[in-house]
C-alpha positions in Angstrom: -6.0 -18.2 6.8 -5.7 -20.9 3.9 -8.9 -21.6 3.9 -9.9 -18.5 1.8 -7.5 -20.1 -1.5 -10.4 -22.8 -1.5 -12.3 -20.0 -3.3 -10.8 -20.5 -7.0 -11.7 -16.7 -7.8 -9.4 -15.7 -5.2 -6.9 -18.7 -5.4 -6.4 -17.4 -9.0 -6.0 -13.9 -8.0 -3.6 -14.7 -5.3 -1.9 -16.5 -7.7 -1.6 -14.0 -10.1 -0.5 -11.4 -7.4 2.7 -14.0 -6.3 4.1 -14.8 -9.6 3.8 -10.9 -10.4 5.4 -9.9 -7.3 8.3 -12.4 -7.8 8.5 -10.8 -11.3 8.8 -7.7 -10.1 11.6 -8.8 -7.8 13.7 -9.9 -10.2 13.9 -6.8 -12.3 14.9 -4.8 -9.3 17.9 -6.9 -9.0 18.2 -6.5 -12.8 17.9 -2.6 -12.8 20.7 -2.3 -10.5 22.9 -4.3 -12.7 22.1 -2.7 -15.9 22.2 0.8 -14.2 25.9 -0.2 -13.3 26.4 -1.3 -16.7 25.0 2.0 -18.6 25.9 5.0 -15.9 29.2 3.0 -13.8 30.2 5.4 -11.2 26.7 7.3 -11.4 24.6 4.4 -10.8 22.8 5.2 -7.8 22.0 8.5 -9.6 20.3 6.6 -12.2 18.6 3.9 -9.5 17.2 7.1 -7.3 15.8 8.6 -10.6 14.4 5.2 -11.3 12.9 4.8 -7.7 11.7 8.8 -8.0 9.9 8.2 -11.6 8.3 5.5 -10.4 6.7 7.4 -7.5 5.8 10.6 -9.5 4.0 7.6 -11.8 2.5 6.2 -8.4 0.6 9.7 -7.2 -0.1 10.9 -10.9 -1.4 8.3 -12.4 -3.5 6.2 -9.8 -5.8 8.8 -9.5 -6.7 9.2 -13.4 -6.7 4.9 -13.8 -9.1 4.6 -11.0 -11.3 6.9 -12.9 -11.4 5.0 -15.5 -11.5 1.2 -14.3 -14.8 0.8 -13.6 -15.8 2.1 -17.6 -14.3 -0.9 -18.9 -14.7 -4.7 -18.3 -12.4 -5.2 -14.7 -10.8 -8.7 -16.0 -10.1 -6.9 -19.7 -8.4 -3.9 -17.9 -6.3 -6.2 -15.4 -5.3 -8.3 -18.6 -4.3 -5.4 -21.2 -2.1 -3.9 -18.1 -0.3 -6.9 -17.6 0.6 -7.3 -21.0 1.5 -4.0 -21.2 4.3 -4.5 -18.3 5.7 -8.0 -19.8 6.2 -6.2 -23.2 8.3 -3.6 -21.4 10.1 -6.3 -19.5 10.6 -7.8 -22.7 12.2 -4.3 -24.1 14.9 -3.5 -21.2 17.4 -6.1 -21.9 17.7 -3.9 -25.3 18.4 -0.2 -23.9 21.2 1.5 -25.0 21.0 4.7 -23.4 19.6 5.8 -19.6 16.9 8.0 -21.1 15.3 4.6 -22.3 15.2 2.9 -18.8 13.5 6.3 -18.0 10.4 6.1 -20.5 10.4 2.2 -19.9 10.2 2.4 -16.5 7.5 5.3 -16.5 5.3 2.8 -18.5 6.0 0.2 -16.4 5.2 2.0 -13.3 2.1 3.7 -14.9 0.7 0.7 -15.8 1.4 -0.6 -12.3 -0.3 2.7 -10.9 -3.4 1.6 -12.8 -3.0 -2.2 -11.9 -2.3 -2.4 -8.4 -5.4 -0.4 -6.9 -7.8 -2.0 -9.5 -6.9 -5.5 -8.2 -6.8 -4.6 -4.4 -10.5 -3.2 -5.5 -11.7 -6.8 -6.8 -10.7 -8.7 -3.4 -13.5 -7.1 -1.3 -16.1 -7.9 -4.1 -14.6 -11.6 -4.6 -14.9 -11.8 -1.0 -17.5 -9.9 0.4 -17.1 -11.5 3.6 -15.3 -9.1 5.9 -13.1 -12.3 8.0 -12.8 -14.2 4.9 -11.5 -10.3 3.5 -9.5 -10.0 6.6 -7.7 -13.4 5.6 -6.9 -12.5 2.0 -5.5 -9.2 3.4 -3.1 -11.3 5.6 -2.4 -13.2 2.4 -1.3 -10.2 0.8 1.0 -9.1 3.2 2.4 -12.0 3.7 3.3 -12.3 -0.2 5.1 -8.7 -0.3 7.0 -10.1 2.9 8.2 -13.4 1.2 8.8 -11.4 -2.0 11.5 -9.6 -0.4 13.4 -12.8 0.6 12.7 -15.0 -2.5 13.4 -12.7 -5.4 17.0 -12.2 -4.2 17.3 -15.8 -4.0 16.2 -17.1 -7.1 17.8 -13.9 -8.4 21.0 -15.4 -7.0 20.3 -18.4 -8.7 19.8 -17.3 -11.8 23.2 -14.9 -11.9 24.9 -18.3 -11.3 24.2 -19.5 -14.7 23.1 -16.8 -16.9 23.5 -13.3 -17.4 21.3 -10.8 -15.6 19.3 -9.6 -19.4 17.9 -12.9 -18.4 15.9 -11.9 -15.1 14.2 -9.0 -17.3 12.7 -12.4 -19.2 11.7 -14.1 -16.0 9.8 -10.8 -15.2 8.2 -10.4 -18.7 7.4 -14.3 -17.8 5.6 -13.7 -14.2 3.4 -11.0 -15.8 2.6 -13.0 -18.9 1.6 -15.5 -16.1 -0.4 -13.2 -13.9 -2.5 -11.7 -17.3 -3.1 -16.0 -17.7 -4.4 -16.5 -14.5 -7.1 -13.5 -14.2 -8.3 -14.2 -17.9 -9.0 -17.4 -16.4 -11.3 -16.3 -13.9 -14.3 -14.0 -14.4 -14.4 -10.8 -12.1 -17.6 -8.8 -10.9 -17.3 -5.2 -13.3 -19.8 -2.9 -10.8 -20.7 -0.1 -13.1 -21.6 3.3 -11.8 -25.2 3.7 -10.7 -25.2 7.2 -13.0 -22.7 8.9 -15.6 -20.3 11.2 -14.5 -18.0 13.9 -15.8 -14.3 13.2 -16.0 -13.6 15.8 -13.2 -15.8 14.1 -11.0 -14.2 10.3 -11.9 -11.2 12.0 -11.8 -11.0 13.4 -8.5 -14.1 11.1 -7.1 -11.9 8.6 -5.3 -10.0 11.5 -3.4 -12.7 14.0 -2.3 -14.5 10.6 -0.9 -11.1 9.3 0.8 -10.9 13.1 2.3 -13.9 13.2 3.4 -14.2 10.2 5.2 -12.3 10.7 8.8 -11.4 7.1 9.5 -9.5 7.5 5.9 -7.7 11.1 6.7 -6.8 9.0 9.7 -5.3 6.1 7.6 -3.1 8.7 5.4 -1.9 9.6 8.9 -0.9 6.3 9.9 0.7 6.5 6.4 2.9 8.9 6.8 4.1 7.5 10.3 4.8 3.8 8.4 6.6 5.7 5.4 8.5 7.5 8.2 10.1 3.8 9.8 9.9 2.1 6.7 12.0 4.6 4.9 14.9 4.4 7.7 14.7 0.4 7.4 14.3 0.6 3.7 17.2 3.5 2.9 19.3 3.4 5.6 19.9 0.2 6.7 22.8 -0.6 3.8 24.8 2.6 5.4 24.4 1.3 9.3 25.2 -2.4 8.4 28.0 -2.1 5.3 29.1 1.3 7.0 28.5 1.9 10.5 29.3 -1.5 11.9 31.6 -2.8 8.6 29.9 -5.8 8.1 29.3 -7.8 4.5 26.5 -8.3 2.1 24.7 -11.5 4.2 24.6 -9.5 7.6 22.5 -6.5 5.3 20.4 -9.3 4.0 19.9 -10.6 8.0 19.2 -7.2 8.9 16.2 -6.9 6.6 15.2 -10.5 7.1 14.5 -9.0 10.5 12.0 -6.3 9.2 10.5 -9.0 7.0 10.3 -11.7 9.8 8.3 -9.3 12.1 5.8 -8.0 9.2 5.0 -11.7 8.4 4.5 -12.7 11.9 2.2 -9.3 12.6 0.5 -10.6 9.1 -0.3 -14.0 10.9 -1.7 -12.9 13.9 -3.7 -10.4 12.7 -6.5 -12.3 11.9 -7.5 -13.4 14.4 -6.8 -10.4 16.8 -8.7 -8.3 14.0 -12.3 -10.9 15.1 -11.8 -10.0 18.8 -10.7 -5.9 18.1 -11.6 -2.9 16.1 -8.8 -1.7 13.5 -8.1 1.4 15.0 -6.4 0.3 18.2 -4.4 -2.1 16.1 -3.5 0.3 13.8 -2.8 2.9 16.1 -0.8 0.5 18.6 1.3 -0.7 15.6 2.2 3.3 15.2 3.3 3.5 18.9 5.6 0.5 18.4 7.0 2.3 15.4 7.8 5.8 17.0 9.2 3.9 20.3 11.3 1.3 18.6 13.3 4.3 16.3 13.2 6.7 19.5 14.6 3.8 21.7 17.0 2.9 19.3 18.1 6.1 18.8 18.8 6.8 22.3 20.4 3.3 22.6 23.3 4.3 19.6 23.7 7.6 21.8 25.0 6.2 24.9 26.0 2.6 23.5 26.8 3.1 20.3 24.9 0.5 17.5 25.6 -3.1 17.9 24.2 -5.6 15.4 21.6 -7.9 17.6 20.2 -4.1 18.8 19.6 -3.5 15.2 18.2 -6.6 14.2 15.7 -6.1 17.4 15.0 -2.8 16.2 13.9 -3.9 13.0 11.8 -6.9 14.1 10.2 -4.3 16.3 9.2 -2.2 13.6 8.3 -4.8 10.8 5.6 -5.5 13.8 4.3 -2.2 14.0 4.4 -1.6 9.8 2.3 -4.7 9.4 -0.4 -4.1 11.8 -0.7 -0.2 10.0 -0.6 -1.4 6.6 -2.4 -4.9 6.7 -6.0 -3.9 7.7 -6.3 -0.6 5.5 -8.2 -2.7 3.1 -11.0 -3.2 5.7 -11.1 0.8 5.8 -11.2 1.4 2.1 -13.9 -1.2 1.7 -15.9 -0.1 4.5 -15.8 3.0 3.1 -17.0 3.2 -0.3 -19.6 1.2 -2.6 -18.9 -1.1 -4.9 -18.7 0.8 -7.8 -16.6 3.8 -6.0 -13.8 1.0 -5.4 -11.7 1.6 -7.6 -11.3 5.3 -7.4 -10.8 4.9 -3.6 -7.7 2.2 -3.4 -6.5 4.5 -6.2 -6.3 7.5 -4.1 -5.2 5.6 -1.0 -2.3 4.1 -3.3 -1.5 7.9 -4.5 -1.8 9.7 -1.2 0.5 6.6 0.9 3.2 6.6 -1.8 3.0 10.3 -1.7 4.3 10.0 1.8 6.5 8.2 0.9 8.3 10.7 -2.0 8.6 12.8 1.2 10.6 10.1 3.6 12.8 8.3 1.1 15.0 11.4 0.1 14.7 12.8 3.9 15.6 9.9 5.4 18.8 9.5 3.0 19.5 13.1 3.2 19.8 12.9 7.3 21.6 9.7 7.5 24.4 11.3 5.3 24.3 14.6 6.6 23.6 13.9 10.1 24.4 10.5 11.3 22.1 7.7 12.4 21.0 9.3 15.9 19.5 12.5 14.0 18.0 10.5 10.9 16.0 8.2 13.8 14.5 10.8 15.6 13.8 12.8 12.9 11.9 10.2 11.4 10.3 9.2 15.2 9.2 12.7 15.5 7.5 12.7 11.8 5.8 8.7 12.5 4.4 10.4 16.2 2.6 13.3 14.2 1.2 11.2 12.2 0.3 9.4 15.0 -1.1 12.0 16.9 -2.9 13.8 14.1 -4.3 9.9 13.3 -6.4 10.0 16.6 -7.1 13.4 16.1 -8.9 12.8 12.7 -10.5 9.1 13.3 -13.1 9.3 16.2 -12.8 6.6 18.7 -16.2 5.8 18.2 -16.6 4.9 14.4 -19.9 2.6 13.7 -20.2 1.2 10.6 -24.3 2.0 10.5 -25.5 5.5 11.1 -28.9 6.9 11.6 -29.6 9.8 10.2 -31.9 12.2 8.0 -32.2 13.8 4.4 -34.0 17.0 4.6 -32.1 18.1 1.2 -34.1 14.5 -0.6 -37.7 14.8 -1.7 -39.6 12.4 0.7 -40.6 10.1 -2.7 -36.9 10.1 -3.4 -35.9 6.4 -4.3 -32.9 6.6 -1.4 -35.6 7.5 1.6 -38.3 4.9 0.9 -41.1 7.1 2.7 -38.7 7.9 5.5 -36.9 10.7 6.1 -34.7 9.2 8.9 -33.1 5.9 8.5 -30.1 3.8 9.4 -27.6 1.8 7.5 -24.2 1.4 6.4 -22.5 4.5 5.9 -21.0 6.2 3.3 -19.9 9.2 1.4 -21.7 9.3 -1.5 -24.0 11.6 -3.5 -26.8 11.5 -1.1 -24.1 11.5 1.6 -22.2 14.5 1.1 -19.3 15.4 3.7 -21.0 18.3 5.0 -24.5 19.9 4.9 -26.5 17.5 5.6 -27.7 16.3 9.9 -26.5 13.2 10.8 -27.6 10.9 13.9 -25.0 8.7 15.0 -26.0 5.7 17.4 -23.1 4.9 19.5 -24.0 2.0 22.4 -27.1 3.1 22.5 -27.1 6.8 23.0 -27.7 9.6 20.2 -25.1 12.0 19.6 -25.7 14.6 16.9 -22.6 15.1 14.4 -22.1 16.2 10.9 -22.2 13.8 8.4 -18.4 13.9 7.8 -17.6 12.2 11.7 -18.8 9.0 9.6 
């Protein structure tokens, strides 16, 4: 898996991704602390308006920033961003008043809407090599994982010696650091093969994502990894702290157990992903999901909740998150030119985090109202219809070449090359609309007639 970080592009990129990440870390701890210090009492108030601003930034604003990344130079736009969200960093330890976390945070989140999906879109054209992709993916994964146990840490640290203003300057420092390390690389800019109208930027990246059945599958398998990941995520402070009275290290064991399983599905991915397509992956990840919660449900209902059950659980469904979430990449860039990148990590970053607006304040909502048997198979039932409508929407068979013909192209038409019929790699496009035009799909062999949207 290390062997892709011999590629200094990427190494840089990577780079810039970790030192962001811990960054990032480090004001969450922070937010917490100054939200205490501003609203006392009504902290958590302020924290879920944080978290809620920040995903009303997530769906809004992706969409409109993927538009626009590929009118500008890639590295520029990755650059300006990140000094955009270390000079906000740099303006929190000063707040006075909650309404200016609010409007910092915004920014910060906008810019990060506009960031994220811009930078995931680079990796595939740094590394146009689908196992050496595969790898970087991994990579990725691996560095949210590891975020999630260092940040507190050196968060930890840090509160040992100095006051917590101070973390907001070791996050202003990690993006300063991650805007150093991409302008020291240069980054392929594909430009759109023709001008098009904001509308059409503007919505490209979803009507293609849409569209595309292996993607309306992936936003499936979304909704069923928002679905656990929201119980881990929300709920596991109120089982550990609450349900089973135990102290602050035995909640930070607990999620160590979700992380430990992510990063060990990230590992083996890999190589599983040479041998086997992503769909059974992906879709056997969602089955351990929907089990684990429904087995662990049932298992508080006649037992009652122990803590080595719990920490099973959540091993169990760190496993099944990581092999939903890890290989999306390889969809997104399998489904889209170069140029089209952009717009389409920007939707897929919209539409997941979308689902997830819906499971955070439904998972909270159950565990309060209901207990923890009801919030799990609430949540079970919701990750197995996304499940269910995943292999409803992605077709079992789903080559990556199709053969088919234009009757709607002139035959002198620069696409066709003097032949109506032809096969390659498939994708929706502007010759390649979802529906209305035949399609010939070559699957092992034999011809089966579809639409051009089974592709």
């Amino acid at each position: 898996m290390l062997d892709v970080l011999a590629d200094r592009t990427y190494r840089h990129l990577f780079a810039a991704q970790v030192v962001a990440l811990l960054g990032t870390g480090l004001a969450t701890v922070a937010l917490g602390l100054l939200a205490f210090d501003l609203a006392g009492d009504n902290a958590a108030m302020v924290l879920g308006t944080v978290f809620t601003i920040k995903m009303v930034a997530y769906v809004g604003i992706a969409p409109i920033a993927g538009a626009f990344a590929n009118r500008v130079p890639r590295r520029a736009f990755l650059v300006a961003l990140d000094l955009v969200r270390a000079a906000v960093a740099l303006c929190l330890p000063f707040v006075t008043d909650i309404w200016q976390v609010y409007i910092l945070i915004f920014v910060l989140q906008s810019a990060s809407a506009a960031f994220t999906p811009t930078f995931q879109a680079t990796i595939p054209d740094v590394l146009p090599d689908e196992a050496r992709y595969t790898r970087a993916l991994s990579l990725s994964r691996l560095a949210y994982d590891l975020e999630n146990i260092v940040s507190p840490m050196l968060a930890g640290l840090l509160l040992a010696v100095t006051s917590y203003n101070s973390l907001f300057f070791g996050t202003m420092i990690g993006f300063a650091a991650s805007a150093a390390l991409v302008l020291s690389i240069m980054l392929p800019s594909p430009k759109p093969s023709k001008p098009r109208g904001i509308y059409d930027r503007t919505t490209g990246g979803i009507r293609i994502y849409l569209a595309t059945p292996r993607l309306r599958g992936l936003l499936a398998l979304n909704m069923a990894a928002a679905a656990a990941g929201a119980m881990v995520l929300v709920n596991s402070v109120a089982l550990v702290r609450g349900t089973l009275g135990l102290d602050a290290s035995a909640l930070a064991w607990t999620l160590l157990a979700f992380g430990a399983g992510s990063m060990i599905a990230a590992l083996l991915l890999p190589q599983m992903l040479d041998r086997v397509s992503d769909r059974p992956v992906m879709v056997g990840g969602a089955i351990l999901m929907v089990l684990t919660l429904l087995g662990l449900a049932g298992a508080i209902a006649t037992l009652g909740l122990v803590w080595p059950m719990l920490l099973g659980a959540w091993f169990f469904v760190g496993l099944g998150y990581s092999a939903v979430l890890t290989p999306s990449g390889r969809l997104l860039r399998r489904s889209a030119h170069a140029e089209d990148r952009p717009a389409l990590f920007a939707a897929q970053f919209a539409l997941s985090h979308a689902c997830w607006l819906l499971t955070y304040p439904l998972s909270g909502w159950l565990m309060t109202r209901y207990g923890p048997v009801a919030a799990l198979g609430v949540l079970a039932v919701l990750a197995a219809m996304g499940l269910l409508a995943a292999l409803r929407l992605w077709p079992s068979n789903d080559p990556e070449t199709m053969e088919h013909t234009h009757d709607n192209l002139p035959l002198d038409h620069p696409h066709l090359q003097g032949t109506r019929r032809h096969t390659h790699h498939f994708v929706v496009d502007e010759h390649h609309p979802p529906m209305g035009v035949t399609a010939v799909e070559v699957v092992s062999g034999r011809h089966n007639r579809n639409s051009i949207n089974t592709g």
